[in-house]
DRENDO-1510 file (C-alpha; in Angstrom, 1 decimal, always signed):
<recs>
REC; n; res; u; v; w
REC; 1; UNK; +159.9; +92.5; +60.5 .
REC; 2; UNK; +156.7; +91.4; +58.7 .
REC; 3; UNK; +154.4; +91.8; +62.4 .
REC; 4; UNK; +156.1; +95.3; +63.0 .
REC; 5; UNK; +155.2; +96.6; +59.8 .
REC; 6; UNK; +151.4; +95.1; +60.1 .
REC; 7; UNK; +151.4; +96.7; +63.3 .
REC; 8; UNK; +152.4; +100.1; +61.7 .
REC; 9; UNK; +149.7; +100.2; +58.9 .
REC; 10; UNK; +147.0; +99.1; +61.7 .
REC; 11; UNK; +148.2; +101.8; +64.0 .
REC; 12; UNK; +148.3; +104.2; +60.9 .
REC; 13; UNK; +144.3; +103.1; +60.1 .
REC; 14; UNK; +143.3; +103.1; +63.5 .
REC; 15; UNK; +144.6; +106.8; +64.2 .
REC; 16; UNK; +142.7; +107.4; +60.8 .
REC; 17; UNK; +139.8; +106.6; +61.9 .
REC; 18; UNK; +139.5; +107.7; +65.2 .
REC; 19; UNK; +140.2; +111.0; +63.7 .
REC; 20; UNK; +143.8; +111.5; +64.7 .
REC; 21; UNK; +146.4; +111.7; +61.8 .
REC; 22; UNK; +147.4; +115.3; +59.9 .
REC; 23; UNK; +146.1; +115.9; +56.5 .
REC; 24; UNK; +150.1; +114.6; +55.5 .
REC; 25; UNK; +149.6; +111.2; +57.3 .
REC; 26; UNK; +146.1; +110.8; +55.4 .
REC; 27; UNK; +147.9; +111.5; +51.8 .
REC; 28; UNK; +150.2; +109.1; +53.1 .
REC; 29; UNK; +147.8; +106.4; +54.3 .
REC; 30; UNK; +145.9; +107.0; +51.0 .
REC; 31; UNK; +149.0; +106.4; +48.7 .
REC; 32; UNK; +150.0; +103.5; +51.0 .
REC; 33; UNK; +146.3; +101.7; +50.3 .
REC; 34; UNK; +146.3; +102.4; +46.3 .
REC; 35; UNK; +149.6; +100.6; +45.9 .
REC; 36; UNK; +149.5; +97.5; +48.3 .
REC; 37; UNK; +146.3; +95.4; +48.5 .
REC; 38; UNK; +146.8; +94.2; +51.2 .
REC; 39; UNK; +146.8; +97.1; +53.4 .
REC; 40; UNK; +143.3; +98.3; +51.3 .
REC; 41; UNK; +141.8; +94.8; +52.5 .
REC; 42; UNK; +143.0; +95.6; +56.1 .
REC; 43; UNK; +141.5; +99.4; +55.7 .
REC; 44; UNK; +138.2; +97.5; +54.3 .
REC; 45; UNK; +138.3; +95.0; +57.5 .
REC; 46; UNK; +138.8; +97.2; +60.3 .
REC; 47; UNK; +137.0; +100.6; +58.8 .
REC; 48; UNK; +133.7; +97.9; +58.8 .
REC; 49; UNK; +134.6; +96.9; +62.4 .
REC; 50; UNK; +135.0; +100.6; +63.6 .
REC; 51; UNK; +131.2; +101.5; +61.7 .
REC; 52; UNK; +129.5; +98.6; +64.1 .
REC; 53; UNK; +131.8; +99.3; +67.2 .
REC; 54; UNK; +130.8; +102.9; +67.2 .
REC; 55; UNK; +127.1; +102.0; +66.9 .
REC; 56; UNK; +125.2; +103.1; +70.1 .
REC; 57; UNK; +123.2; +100.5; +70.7 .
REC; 58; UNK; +126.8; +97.9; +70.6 .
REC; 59; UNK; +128.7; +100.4; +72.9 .
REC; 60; UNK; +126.2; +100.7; +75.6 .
REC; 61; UNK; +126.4; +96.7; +75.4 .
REC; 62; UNK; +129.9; +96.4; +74.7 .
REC; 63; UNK; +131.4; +95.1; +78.4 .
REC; 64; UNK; +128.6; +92.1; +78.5 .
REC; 65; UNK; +129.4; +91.2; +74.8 .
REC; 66; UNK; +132.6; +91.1; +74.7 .
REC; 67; UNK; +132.8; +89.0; +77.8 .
REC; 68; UNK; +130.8; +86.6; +75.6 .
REC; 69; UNK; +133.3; +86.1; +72.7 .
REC; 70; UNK; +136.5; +86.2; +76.0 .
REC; 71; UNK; +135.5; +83.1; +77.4 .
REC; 72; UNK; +135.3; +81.6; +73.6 .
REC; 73; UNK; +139.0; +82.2; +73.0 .
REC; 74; UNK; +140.4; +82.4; +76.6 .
REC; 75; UNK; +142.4; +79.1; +75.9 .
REC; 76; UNK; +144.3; +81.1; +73.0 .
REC; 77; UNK; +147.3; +82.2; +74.0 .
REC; 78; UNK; +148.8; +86.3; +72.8 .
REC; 79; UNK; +151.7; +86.2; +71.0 .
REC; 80; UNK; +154.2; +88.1; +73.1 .
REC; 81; UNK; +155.2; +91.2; +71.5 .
REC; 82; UNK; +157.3; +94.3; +72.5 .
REC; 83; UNK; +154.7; +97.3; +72.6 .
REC; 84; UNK; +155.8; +101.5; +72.4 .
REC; 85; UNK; +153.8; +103.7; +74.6 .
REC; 86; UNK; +152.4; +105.5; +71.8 .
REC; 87; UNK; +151.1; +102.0; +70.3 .
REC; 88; UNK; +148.9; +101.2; +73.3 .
REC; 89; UNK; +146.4; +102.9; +72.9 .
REC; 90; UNK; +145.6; +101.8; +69.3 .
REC; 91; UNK; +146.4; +97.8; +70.7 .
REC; 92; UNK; +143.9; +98.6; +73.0 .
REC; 93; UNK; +141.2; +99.2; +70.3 .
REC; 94; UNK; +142.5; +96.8; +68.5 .
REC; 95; UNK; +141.8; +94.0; +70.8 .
REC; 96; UNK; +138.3; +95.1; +70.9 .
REC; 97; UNK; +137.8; +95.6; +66.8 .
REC; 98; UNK; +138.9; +92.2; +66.9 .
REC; 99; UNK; +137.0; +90.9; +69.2 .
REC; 100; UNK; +134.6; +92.3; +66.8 .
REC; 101; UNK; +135.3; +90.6; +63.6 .
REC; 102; UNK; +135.4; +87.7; +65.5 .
REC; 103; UNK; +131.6; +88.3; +66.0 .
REC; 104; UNK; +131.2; +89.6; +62.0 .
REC; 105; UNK; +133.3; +86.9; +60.1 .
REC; 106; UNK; +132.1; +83.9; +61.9 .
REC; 107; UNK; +128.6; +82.9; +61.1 .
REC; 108; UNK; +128.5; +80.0; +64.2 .
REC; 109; UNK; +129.9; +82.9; +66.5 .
REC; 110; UNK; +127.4; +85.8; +65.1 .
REC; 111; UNK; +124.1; +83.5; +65.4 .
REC; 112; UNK; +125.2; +81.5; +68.9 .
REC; 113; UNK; +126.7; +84.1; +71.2 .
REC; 114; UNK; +125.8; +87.1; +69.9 .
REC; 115; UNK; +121.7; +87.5; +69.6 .
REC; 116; UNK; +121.5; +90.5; +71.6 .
REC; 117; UNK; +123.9; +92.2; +69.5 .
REC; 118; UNK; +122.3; +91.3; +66.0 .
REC; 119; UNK; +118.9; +92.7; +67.5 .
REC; 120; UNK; +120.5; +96.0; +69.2 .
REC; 121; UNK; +122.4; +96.2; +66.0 .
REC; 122; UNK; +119.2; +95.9; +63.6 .
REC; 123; UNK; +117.5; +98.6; +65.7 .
REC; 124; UNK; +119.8; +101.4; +65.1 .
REC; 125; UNK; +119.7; +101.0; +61.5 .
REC; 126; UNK; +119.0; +104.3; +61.3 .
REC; 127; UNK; +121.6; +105.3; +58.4 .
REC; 128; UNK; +124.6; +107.8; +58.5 .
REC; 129; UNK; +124.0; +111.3; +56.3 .
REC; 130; UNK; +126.0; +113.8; +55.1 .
REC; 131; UNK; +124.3; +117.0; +53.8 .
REC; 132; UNK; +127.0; +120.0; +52.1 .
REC; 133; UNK; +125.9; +123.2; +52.7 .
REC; 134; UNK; +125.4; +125.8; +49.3 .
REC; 135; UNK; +128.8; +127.0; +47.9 .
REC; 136; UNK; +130.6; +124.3; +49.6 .
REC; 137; UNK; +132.1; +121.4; +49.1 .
REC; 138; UNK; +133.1; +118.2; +50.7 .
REC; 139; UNK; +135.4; +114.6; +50.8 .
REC; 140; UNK; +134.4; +111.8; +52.5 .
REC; 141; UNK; +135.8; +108.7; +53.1 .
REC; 142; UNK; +133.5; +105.7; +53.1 .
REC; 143; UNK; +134.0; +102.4; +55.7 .
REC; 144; UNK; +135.0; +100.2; +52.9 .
REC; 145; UNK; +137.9; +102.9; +51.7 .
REC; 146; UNK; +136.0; +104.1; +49.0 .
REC; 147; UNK; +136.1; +108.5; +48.7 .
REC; 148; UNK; +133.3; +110.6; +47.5 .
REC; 149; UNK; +134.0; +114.6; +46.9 .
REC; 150; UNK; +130.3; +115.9; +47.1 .
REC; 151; UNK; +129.3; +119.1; +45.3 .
REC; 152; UNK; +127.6; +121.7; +47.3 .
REC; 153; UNK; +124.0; +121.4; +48.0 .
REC; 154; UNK; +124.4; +117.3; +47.9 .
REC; 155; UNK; +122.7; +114.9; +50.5 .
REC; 156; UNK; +124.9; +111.4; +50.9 .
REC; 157; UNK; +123.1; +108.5; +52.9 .
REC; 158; UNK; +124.7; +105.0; +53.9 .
REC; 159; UNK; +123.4; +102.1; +56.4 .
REC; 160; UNK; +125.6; +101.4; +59.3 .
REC; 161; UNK; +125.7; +98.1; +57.8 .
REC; 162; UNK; +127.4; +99.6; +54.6 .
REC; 163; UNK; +130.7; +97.4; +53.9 .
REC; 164; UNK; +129.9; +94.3; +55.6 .
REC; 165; UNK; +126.8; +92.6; +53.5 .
REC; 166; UNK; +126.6; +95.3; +50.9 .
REC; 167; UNK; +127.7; +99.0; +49.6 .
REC; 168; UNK; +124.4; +100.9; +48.7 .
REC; 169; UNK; +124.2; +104.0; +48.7 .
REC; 170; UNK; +122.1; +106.6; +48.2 .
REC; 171; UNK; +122.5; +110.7; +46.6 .
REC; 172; UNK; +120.3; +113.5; +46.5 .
REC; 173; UNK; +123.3; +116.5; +44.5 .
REC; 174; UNK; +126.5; +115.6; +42.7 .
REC; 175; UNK; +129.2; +113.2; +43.5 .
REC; 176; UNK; +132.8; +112.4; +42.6 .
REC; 177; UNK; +133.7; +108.7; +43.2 .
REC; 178; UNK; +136.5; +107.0; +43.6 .
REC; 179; UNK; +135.2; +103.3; +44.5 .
REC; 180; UNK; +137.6; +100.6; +46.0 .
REC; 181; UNK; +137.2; +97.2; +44.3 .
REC; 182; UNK; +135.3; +94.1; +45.7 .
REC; 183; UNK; +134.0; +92.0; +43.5 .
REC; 184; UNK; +132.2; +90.2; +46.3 .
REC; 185; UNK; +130.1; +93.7; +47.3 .
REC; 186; UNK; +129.2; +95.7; +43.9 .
REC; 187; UNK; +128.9; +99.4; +44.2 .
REC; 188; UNK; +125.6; +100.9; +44.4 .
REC; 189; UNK; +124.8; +104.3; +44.0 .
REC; 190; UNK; +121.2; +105.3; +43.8 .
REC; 191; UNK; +118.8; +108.4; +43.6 .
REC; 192; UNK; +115.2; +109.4; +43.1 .
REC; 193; UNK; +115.6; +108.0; +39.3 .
REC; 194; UNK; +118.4; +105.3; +38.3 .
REC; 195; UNK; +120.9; +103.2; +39.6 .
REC; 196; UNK; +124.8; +102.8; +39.0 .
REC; 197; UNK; +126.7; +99.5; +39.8 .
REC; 198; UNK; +130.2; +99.3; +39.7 .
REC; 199; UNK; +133.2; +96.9; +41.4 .
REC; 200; UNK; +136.0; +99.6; +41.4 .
REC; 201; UNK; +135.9; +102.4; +39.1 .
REC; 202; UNK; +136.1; +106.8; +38.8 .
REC; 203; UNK; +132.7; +108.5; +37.2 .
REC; 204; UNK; +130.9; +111.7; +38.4 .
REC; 205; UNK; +126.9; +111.1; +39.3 .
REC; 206; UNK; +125.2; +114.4; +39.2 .
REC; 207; UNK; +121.2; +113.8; +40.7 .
REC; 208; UNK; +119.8; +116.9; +42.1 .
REC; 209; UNK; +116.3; +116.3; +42.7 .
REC; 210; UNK; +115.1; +119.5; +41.6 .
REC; 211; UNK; +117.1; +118.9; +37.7 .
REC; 212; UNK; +115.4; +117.6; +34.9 .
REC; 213; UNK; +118.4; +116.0; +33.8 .
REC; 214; UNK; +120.3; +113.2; +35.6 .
REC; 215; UNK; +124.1; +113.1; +34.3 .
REC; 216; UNK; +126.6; +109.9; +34.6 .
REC; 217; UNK; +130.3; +110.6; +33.5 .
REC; 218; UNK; +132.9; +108.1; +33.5 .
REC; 219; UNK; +136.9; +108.3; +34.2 .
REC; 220; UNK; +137.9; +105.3; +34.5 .
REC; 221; UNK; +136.7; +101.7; +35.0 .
REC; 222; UNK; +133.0; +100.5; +34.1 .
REC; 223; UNK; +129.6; +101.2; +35.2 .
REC; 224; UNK; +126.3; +100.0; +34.5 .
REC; 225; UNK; +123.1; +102.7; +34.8 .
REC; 226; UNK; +120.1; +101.7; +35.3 .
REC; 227; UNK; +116.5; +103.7; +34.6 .
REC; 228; UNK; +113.0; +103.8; +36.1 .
REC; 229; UNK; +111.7; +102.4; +33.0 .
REC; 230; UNK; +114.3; +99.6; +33.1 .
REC; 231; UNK; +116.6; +100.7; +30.3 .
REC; 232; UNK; +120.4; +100.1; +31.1 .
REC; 233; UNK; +123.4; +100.4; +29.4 .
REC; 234; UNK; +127.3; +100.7; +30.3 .
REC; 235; UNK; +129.2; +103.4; +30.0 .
REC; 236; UNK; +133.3; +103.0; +29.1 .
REC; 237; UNK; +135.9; +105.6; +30.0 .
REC; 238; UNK; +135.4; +109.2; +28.5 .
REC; 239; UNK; +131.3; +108.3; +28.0 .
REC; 240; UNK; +128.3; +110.4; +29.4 .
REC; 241; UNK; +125.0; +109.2; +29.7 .
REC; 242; UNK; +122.0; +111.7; +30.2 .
REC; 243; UNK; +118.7; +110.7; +31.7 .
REC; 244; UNK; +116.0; +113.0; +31.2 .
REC; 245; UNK; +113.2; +112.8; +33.8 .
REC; 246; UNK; +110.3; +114.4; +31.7 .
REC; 247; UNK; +110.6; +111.8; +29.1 .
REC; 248; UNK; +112.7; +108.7; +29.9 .
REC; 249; UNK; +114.8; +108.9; +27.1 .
REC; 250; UNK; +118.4; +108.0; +28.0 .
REC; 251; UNK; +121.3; +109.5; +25.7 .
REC; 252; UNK; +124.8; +108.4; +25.7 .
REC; 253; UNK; +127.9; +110.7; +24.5 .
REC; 254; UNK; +131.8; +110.8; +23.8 .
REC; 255; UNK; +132.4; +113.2; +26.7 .
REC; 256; UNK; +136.6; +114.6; +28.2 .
REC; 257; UNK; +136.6; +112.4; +31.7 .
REC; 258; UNK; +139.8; +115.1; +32.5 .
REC; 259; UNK; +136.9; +117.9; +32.9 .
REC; 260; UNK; +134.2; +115.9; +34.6 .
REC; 261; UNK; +135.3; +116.9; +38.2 .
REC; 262; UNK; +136.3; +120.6; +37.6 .
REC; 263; UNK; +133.9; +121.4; +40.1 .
REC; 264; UNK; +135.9; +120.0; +43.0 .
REC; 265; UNK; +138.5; +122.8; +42.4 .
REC; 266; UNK; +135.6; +125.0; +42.0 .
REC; 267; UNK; +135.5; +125.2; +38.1 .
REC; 268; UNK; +131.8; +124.2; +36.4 .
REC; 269; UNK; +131.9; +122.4; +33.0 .
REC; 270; UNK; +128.6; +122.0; +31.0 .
REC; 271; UNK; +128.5; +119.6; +28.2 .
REC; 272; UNK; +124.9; +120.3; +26.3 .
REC; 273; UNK; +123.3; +121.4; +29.1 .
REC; 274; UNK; +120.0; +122.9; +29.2 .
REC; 275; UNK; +120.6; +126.2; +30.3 .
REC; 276; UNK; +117.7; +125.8; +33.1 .
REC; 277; UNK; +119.9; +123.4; +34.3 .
REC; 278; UNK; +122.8; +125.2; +34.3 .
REC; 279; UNK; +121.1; +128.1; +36.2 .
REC; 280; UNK; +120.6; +125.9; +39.3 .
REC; 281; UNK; +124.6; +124.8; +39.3 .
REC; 282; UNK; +125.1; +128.7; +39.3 .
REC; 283; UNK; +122.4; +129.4; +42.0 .
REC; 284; UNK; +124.0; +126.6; +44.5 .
REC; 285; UNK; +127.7; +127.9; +43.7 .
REC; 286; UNK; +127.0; +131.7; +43.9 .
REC; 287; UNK; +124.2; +131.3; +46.7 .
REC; 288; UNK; +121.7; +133.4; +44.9 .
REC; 289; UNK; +118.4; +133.0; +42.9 .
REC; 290; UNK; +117.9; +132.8; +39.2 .
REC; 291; UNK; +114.8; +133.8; +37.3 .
REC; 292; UNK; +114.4; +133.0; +33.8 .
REC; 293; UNK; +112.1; +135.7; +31.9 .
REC; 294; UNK; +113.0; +134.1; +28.2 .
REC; 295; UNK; +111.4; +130.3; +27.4 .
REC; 296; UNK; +114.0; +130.3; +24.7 .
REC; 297; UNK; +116.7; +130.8; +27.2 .
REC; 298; UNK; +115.4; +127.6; +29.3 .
REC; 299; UNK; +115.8; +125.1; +26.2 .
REC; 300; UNK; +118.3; +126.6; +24.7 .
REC; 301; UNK; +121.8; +124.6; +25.7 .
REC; 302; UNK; +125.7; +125.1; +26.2 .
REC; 303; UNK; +128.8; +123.7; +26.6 .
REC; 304; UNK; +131.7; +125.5; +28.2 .
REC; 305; UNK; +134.4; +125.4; +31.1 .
REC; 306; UNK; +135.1; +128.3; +33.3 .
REC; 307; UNK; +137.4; +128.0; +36.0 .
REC; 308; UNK; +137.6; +128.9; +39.7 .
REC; 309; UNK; +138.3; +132.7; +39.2 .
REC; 310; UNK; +135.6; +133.4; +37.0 .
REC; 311; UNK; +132.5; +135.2; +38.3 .
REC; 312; UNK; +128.9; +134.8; +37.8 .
REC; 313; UNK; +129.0; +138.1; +35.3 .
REC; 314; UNK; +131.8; +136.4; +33.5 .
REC; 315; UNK; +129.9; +132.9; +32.6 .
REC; 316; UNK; +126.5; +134.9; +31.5 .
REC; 317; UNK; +128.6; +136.9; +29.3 .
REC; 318; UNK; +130.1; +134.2; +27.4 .
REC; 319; UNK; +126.9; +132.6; +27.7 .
REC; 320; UNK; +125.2; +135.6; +25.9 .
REC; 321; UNK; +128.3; +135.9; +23.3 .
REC; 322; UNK; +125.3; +136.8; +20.4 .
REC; 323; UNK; +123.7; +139.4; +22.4 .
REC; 324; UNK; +120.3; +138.0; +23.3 .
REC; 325; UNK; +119.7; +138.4; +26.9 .
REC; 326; UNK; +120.1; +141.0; +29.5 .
REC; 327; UNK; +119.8; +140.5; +33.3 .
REC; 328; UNK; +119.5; +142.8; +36.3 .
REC; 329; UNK; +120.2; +142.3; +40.0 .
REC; 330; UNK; +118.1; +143.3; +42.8 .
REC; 331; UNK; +117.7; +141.6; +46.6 .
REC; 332; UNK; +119.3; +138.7; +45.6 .
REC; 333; UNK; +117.8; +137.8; +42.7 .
REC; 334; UNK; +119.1; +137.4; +38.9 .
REC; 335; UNK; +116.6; +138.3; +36.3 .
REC; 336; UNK; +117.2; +137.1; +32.8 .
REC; 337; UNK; +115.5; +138.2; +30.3 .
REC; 338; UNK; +115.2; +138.2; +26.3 .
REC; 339; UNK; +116.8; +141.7; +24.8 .
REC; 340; UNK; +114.2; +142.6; +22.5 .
REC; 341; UNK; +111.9; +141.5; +25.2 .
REC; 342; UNK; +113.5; +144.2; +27.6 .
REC; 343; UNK; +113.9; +147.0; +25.6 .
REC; 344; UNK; +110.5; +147.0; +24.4 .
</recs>
């Protein structure tokens, strides 16, 4: 009973990855690997082996390799097992994944009979990207199980070698994660200015390049952040560090970890946010330009959540509740300016 309900969960990973499960079966498979560990450590193990099999420079190699690591375990015998038609496909990647791992977890096996793989494998480093397109957004599901919801606008990068010997990472936009733990592989998240470490945890990164400010929420878990300058602290659940890139200074605040990812229902929250800031989360959600004609408009900052339904008329008027600005639309563009300014 135990190998028949293995050989479900791999079949149920393997038509994962291979793109082939309804979005019902995913929910399912996700549910499955946040209650049993050991299913997570199998989704870990063979989402690794699937990133290197699918590597170019292995499959073009892939008949002379794996005769290699055949004639290494020829004298092991297959435990003889009953198989459904639609299993045999998935056994049939199966024995090559493994065949694999063999190669991966085996240090004697990776350095003796396998050169030609480490070198072709080396060579096409060339590292996976994901790029979200303005007023979109995006969920992606990482080789070592870990999901990232990526905000419009937002540039994800990995290395094919991601989940094996480490889990760096690299953002240019805004990220949700949801990190599996591994206490063997920290984390890594990094952008143009600081670094987050974590073993398992929930926080939102938000690193646009073009911002001034870099933002670090956290849900749940802990996190470490690291600055340019070398500063670092750790943030607990329901704190928000700010890292402003014209000065270095690093803030930390009490922040409400149940609003940090409105925006991947399409809501915005802004927690003492600049509104210069602010103006480039509107522009990559509305796909329009903003031009601020009032300095005291660019320092000045807000806090607010609007939700999905709310239009872009809707947030400037509650962010002009005292009556200080007026804006005008023309080809595109938003002009803002100061009232007094304007009427004069």
């Amino acid at each position: 009973m135990e190998d028949k309900n293995s050989m479900n969960i791999e079949s149920r990973i393997a038509d994962f990855l291979a793109g082939q499960c309804s979005e019902k079966e995913r929910q399912e498979l996700q549910t499955l690997l946040e209650r049993d560990e050991e299913a997570a450590r199998l989704m870990r193990r063979m989402s690794a082996v699937w990133a290197v099999a699918s590597l170019p420079a292995f499959v073009g190699k892939e008949e002379e390799n794996l005769s290699k690591i055949k004639r290494q375990v020829a004298s092991e015998k297959p435990k003889a097992m009953r198989i459904s038609g639609r299993r045999r496909r998935m056994v049939a990647w199966l024995a090559t994944a493994a065949a694999v791992a063999l190669l991966l977890v085996s240090n004697t096996l990776w350095y003796h009979h396998s050169e030609e793989l480490t070198r072709a494998y080396m060579a096409a480093e060339t590292p996976y990207e994901i790029k979200v397109p303005a007023s979109s957004r995006t969920k992606v599901t990482l080789p070592d199980g870990s999901v990232v919801t990526l905000n419009a606008g937002s540039t994800l990068r990995y290395a094919r070698s991601f989940g094996i010997d480490n889990r760096n990472i690299w953002l240019d936009g805004e990220g949700l994660f949801e990190v599996e733990k591994d206490k063997e592989r920290p984390f890594t998240v990094h952008t143009e200015d600081v670094q987050v470490q974590v073993l398992g945890t929930v926080f939102d990164l938000c690193a646009y390049s073009g911002d001034e400010m870099v933002t670090v929420a956290l849900v749940e878990g802990c996190i470490a952040m690291k600055t340019p300058r070398g500063t670092g602290l750790e943030l607990k659940p329901d704190e928000m560090a700010s890292y402003d890139r014209r000065t270095g200074k690093v803030v930390k605040a009490r922040t409400d970890a149940r609003r940090v990812g409105d925006w991947t229902d399409g809501g915005l929250t802004f927690d003492n946010t600049p509104f210069e800031d602010i103006a480039r989360k509107l522009e990559r959600k509305f796909q329009l330009k903003i031009h601020i004609g009032s300095e005291r408009l660019k320092r000045e900052c807000f806090s607010g959540c609007f939700d999905r339904d709310q239009g872009l008329d809707d947030i400037l008027r509650e962010i002009n509740v005292d009556g200080r600005y007026t804006w005008h639309r023309k080809d595109g563009t938003i002009t803002i300016m100061d009232k007094a300014k304007h009427s004069y």
